[in-house]
Wavefront OBJ file of the C-alpha trace (Angstrom):
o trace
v 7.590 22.954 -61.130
v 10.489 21.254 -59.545
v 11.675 22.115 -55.837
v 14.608 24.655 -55.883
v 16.201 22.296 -53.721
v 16.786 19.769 -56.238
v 19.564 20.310 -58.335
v 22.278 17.657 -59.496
v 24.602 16.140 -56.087
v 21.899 16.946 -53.901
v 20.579 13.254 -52.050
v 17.217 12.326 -51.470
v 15.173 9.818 -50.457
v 11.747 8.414 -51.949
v 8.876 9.096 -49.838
v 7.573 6.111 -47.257
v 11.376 4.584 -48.044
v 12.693 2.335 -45.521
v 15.658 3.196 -43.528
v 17.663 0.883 -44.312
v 18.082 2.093 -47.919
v 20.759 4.754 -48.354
v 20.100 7.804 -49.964
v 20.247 8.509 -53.387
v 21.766 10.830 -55.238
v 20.430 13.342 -57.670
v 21.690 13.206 -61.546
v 19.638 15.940 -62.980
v 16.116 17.276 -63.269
v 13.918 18.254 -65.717
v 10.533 19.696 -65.697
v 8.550 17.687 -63.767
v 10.903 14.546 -63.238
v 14.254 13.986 -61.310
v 17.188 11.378 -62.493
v 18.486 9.124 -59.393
v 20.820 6.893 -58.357
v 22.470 5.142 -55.372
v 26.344 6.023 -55.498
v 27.355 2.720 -55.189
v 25.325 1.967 -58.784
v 26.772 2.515 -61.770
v 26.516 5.814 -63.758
v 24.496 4.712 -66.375
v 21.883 3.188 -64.239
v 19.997 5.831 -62.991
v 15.798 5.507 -61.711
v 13.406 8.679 -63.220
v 11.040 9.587 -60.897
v 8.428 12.390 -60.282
v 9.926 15.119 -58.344
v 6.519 14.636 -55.949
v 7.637 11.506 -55.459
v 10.797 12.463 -53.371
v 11.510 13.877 -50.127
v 14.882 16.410 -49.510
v 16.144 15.170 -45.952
v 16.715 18.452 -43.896
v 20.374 19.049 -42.423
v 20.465 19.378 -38.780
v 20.845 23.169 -37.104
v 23.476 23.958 -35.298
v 22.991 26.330 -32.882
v 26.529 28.136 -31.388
v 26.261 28.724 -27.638
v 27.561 32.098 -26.231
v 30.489 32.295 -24.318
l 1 2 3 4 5 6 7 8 9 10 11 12 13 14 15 16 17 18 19 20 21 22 23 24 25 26 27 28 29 30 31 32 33 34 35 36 37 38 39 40 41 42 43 44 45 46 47 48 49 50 51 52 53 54 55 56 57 58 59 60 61 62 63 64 65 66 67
């Protein structure tokens, strides 16, 4: 079952990938497989990988100070 995170405009990154790669950018998803590219690529060319195979980067938290 795919991660309710995943949903199309979302980025990722594959698991173990090195830094230096941007993130990609999810196309759609569909059972147990996802639809990737980087955003620099063009739209046709898109990698299908196993949802398992992917990791959502968190977003920082932001926590307000009281004042």
């Amino acid at each position: 079952m795919p991660s309710l995170l995943l949903r199309p405009g979302v980025t990722v990154r594959l698991k173990k990938q090195p830094r230096h790669v941007p993130d990609y950018l999810v196309m759609s998803c569909e059972s147990d497989r996802a639809w990737i590219r980087q955003s620099d690529w063009p739209q046709h060319f898109q990698l299908c990988v196993r949802v398992t195979q992917l990791s959502v980067p968190l977003l920082p938290v932001v926590q307000q100070t009281a004042t």
